[in-house]
C-alpha positions as CSV (number, residue, x, y, z in Angstrom):
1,X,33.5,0.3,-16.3
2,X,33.1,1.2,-20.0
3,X,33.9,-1.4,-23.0
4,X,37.3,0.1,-24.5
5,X,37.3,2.4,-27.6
6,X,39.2,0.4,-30.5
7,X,41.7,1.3,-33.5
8,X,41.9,-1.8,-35.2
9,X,38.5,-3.6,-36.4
10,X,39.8,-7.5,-35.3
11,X,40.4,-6.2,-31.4
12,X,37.1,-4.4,-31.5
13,X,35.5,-8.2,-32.6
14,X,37.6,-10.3,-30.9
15,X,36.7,-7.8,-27.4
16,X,32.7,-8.4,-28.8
17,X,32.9,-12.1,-28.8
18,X,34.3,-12.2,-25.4
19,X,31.5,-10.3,-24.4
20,X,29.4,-12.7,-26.4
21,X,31.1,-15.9,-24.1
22,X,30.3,-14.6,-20.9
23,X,26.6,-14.0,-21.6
24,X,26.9,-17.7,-22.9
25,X,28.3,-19.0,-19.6
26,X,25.4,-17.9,-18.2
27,X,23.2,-19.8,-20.7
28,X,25.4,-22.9,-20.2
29,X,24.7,-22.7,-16.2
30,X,20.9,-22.2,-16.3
31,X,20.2,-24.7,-19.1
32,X,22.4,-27.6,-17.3
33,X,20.2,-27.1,-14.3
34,X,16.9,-26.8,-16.6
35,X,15.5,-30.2,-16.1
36,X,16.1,-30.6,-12.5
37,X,14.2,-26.6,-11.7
38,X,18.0,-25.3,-10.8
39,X,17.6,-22.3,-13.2
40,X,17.2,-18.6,-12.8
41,X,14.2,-17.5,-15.8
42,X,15.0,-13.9,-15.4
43,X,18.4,-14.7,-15.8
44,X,17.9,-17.4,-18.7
45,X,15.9,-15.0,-20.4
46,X,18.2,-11.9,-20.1
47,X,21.1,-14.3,-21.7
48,X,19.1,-15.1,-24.8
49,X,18.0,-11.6,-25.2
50,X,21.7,-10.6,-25.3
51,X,22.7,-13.0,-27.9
52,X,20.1,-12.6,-30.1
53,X,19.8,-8.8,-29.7
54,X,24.0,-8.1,-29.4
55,X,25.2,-11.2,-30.4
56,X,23.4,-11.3,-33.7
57,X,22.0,-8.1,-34.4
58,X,24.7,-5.9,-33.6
59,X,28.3,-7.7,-33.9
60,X,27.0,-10.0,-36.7
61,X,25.8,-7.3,-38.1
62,X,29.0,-5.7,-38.3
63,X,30.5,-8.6,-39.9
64,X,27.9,-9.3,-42.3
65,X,27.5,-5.4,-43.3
66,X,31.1,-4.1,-43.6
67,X,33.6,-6.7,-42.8
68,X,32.8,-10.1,-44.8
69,X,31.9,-7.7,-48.1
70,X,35.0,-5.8,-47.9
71,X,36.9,-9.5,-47.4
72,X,34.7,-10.4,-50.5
73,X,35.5,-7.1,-52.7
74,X,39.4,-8.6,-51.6
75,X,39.3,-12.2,-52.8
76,X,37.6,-14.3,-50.4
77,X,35.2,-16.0,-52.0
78,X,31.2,-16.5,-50.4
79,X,29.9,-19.6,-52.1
80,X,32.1,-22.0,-51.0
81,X,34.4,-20.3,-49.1
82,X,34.6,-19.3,-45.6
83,X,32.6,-16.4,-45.7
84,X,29.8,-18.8,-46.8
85,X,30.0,-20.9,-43.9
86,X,30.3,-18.0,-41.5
87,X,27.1,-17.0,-42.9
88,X,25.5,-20.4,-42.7
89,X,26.3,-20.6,-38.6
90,X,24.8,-16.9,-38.1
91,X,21.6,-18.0,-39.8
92,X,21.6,-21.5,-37.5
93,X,22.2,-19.2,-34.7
94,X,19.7,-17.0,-35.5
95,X,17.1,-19.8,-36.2
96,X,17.9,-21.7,-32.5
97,X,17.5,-18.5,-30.5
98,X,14.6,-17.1,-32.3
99,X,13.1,-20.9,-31.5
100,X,14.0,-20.8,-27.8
101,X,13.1,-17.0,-27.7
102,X,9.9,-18.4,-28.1
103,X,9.3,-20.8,-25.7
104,X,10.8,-18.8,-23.0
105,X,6.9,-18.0,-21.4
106,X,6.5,-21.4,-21.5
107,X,9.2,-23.0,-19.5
108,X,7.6,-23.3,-15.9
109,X,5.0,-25.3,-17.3
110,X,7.0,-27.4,-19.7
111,X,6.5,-31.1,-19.6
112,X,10.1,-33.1,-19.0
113,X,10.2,-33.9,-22.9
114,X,10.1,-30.0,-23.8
115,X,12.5,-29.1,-21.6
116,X,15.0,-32.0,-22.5
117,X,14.3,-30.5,-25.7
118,X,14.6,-26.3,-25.0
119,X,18.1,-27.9,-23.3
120,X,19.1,-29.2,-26.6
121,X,18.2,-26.5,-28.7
122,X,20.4,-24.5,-26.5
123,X,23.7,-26.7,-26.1
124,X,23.1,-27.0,-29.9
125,X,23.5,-23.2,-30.0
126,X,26.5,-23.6,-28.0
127,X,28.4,-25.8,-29.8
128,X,27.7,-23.7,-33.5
129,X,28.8,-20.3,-31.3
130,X,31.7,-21.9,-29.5
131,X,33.3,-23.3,-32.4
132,X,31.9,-20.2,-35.0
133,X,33.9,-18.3,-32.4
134,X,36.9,-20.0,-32.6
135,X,36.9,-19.8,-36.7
136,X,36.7,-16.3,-36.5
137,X,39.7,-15.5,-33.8
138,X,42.3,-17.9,-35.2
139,X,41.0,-18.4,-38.6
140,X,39.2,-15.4,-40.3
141,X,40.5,-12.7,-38.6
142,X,44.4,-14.0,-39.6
143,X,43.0,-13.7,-43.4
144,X,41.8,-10.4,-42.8
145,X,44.4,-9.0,-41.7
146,X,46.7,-10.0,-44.0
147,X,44.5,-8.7,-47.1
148,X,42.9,-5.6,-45.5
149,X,45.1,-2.8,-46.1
150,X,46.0,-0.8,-43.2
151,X,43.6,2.5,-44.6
152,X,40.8,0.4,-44.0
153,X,41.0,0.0,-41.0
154,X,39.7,3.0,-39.8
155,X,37.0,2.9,-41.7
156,X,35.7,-0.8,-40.7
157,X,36.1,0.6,-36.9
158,X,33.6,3.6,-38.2
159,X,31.2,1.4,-39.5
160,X,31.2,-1.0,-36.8
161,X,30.4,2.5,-34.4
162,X,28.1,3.4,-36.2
163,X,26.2,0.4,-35.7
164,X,26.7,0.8,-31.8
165,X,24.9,4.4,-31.9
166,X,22.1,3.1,-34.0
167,X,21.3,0.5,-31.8
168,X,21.9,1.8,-28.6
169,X,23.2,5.6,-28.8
170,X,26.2,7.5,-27.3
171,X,26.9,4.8,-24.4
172,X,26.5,1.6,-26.2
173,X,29.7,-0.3,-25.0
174,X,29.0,1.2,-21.2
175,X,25.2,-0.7,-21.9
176,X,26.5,-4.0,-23.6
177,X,29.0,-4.5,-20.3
178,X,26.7,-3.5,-17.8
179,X,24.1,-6.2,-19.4
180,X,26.5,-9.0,-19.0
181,X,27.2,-7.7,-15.5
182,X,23.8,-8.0,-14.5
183,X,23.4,-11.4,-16.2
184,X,26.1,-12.7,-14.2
185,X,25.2,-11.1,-11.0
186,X,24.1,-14.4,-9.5
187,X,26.3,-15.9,-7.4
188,X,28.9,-18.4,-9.2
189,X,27.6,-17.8,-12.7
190,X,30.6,-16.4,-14.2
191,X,32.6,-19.4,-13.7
192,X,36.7,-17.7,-13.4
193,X,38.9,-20.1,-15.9
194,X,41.5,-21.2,-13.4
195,X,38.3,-22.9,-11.3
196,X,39.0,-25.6,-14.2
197,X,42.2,-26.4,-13.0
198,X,43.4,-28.8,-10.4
199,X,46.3,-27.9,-7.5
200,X,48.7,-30.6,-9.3
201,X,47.8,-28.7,-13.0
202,X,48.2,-25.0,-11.8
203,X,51.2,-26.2,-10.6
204,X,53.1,-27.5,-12.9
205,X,51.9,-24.5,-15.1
206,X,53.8,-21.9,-13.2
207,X,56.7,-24.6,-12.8
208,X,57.0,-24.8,-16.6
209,X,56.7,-20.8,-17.0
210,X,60.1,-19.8,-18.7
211,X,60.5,-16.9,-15.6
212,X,60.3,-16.7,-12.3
213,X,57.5,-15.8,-10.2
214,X,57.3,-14.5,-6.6
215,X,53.9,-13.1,-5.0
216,X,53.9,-10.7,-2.5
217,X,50.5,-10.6,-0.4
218,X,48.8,-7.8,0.8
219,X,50.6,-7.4,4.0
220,X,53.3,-7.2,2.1
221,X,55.1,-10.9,3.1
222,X,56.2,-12.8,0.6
223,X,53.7,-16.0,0.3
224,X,55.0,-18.0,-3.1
225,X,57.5,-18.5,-5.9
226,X,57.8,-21.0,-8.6
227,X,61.1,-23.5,-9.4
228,X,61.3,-24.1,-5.7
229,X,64.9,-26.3,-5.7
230,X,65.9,-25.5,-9.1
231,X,68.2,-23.2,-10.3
232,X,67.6,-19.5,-10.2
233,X,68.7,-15.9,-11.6
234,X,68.5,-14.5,-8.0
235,X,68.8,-17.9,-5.4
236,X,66.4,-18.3,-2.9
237,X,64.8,-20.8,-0.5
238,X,61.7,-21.4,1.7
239,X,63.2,-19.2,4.3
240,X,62.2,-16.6,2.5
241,X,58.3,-17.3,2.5
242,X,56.7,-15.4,5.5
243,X,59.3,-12.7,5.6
244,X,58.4,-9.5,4.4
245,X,59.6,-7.6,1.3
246,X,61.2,-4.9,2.7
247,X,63.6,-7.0,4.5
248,X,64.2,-9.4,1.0
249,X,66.0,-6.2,-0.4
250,X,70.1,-4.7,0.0
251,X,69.4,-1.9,2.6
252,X,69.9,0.7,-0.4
253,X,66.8,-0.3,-2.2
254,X,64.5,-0.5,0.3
255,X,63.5,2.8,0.2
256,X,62.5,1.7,-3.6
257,X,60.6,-0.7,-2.5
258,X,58.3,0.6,-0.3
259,X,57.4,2.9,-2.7
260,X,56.6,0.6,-5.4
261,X,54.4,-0.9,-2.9
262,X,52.7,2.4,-1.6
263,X,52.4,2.9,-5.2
264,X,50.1,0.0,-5.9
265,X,48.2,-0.3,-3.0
266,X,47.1,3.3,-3.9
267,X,46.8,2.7,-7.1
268,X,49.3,5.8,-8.2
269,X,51.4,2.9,-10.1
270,X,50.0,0.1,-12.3
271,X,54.0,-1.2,-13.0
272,X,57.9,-1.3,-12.2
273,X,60.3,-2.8,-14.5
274,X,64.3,-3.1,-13.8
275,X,66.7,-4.5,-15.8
276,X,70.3,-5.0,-15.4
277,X,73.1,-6.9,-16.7
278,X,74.2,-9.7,-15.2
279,X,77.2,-11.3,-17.2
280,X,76.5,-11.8,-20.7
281,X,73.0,-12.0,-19.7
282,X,70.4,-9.0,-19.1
283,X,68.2,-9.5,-16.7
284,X,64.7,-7.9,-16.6
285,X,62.3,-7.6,-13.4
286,X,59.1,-6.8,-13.5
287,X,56.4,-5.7,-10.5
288,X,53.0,-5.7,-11.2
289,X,49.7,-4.9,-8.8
290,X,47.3,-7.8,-8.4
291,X,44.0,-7.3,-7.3
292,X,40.8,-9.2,-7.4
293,X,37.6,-9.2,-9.6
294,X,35.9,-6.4,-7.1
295,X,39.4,-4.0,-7.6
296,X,40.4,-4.8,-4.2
297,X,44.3,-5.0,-3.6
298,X,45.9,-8.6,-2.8
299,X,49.9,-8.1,-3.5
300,X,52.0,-8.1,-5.8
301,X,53.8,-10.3,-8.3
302,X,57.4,-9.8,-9.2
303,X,58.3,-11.3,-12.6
304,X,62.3,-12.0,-13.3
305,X,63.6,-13.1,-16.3
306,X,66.8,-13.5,-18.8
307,X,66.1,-11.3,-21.5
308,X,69.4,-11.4,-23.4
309,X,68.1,-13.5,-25.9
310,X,65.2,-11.9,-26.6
311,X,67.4,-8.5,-27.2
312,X,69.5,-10.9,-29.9
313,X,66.7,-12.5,-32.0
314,X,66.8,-11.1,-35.9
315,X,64.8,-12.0,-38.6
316,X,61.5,-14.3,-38.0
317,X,60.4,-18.0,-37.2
318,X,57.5,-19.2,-38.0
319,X,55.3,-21.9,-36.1
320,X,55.5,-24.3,-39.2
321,X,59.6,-23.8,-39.6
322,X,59.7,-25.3,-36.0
């Protein structure tokens, strides 16, 4: 599957650094089992090569050639500003994987003292990228946008191409995802998000989700939905778990239904959306495919929610006039 082309240069680096995580998940995994010989050296070694050789030389590249000068040219200072520090943590990037590039060849024989050390230097480079990372997104990026005009855009998205075909030609983002792919194609490297999460915590996550939520599975019976014994836009109770969709719907819909399922399982149909008024109230509901990380079909998820508000909002609130 190909990287997505971009129109707007903070999607096309925000897009890069999540690229940039994923190869560091897999650094994370082999250098936690380093010391104890629970590491893949291929693997290790492909995710260093990706960070220094994408990582640095190609997205920082992009920020260091086009974007932080045009930010400059705009009013953000370097010395002692936060293009400055930006600059400092590529260089200390830079530095720790050009160090561990290094002693790569030398890892099976290390003594317990390197390798503590190799470890180190490498949850040292974690830590600068993680948190680098997160200045850019929420930080940086906000200040850009609100001082790069919007004809600049399209030439920061040029630049930042250009650099793609220079380093790796025509198919560039096709080559940076399929090198992540491969780095994670040991079993459980790429460690899925919601594995972080306990029963209790997913839970009360979907409880406190201001909609409803109802999953269909794949043999089309109905399997889950959230605020269980609390009040509802359309009531329902457990006897509707194990009963299939079709038969959840007025007679007159059901024809609807079924194909808005045929429709997803063959893949004709990535969405349905309804709304309806209810009342005062407008009620919107939503029907989306879900499939899992190998594009196989597992149900679908209906979505229902008041909407009326939303129609009725005016003006703005900001976070800080909360």
């Amino acid at each position: 599957m190909e990287m997505a082309q971009f129109e707007k240069w903070d999607t096309y680096l925000v897009h890069e650094h999540e690229l940039i995580e994923r190869a560091m998940a897999v650094l994370k995994k082999n250098l936690e089992g380093l010391e104890s010989g629970q590491y893949d050296a291929t693997q290790l070694t492909r995710a260093l090569d990706f960070l220094l050789e994408f990582g640095d030389k190609v997205h920082n590249k992009k920020e260091e050639d086009h974007l932080f000068p045009l930010m400059n040219q705009l009013g953000i200072p370097i010395e002692g500003g936060p293009l400055g520090v930006m600059l400092m943590e590529h260089e200390a990037e830079r530095e720790l994987l050009a160090r561990m590039m290094l002693d790569i060849p030398k890892l099976e024989g290390f003594p317990i003292e390197n390798l503590s050390k190799f470890k180190q230097e490498g949850m040292e480079y974690l830590r600068i990228r993680a948190e680098h990372i997160w200045k850019e997104n929420d930080v940086l990026y906000a200040m850009g946008r609100q001082i790069i005009p919007a004809d600049a855009t399209a030439t920061l998205v040029d630049d930042f191409n250009a650099i793609d075909q220079n380093a790796y030609g025509a198919s560039a983002k096709k080559n940076y995802l399929s090198m992540v792919e491969e780095m994670e194609s040991a079993d459980n490297v790429r460690t899925r998000l919601v594995e972080n999460l306990t029963t209790e915590q997913l839970h009360g996550i979907l409880e406190t989700l201001p909609f409803e939520v109802t999953f269909v599975d794949a043999e089309d019976t109905v399997a889950y939905f959230n605020k269980l014994d609390k009040p509802k836009v359309f009531a329902r109770t457990r006897s509707v778990v194990g009963r299939k969709v079709q038969k959840c719907h007025p007679q007159k819909s059901v024809d609807t239904v079924q194909q808005i399922v045929e429709g997803f399982k063959n893949k004709t149909h990535d969405k349905a959306e309804f709304w309806i008024d209810m009342g005062d109230e407008t009620i919107m509901i939503r029907y989306f495919p879900v499939f899992d990380d190998k594009d196989e079909y597992l149900g679908i998820c209906e979505v229902t929610q008041e909407v009326g508000w939303i129609r009725r909002l005016e003006g703005e609130q900001r976070l800080l006039d909360w």
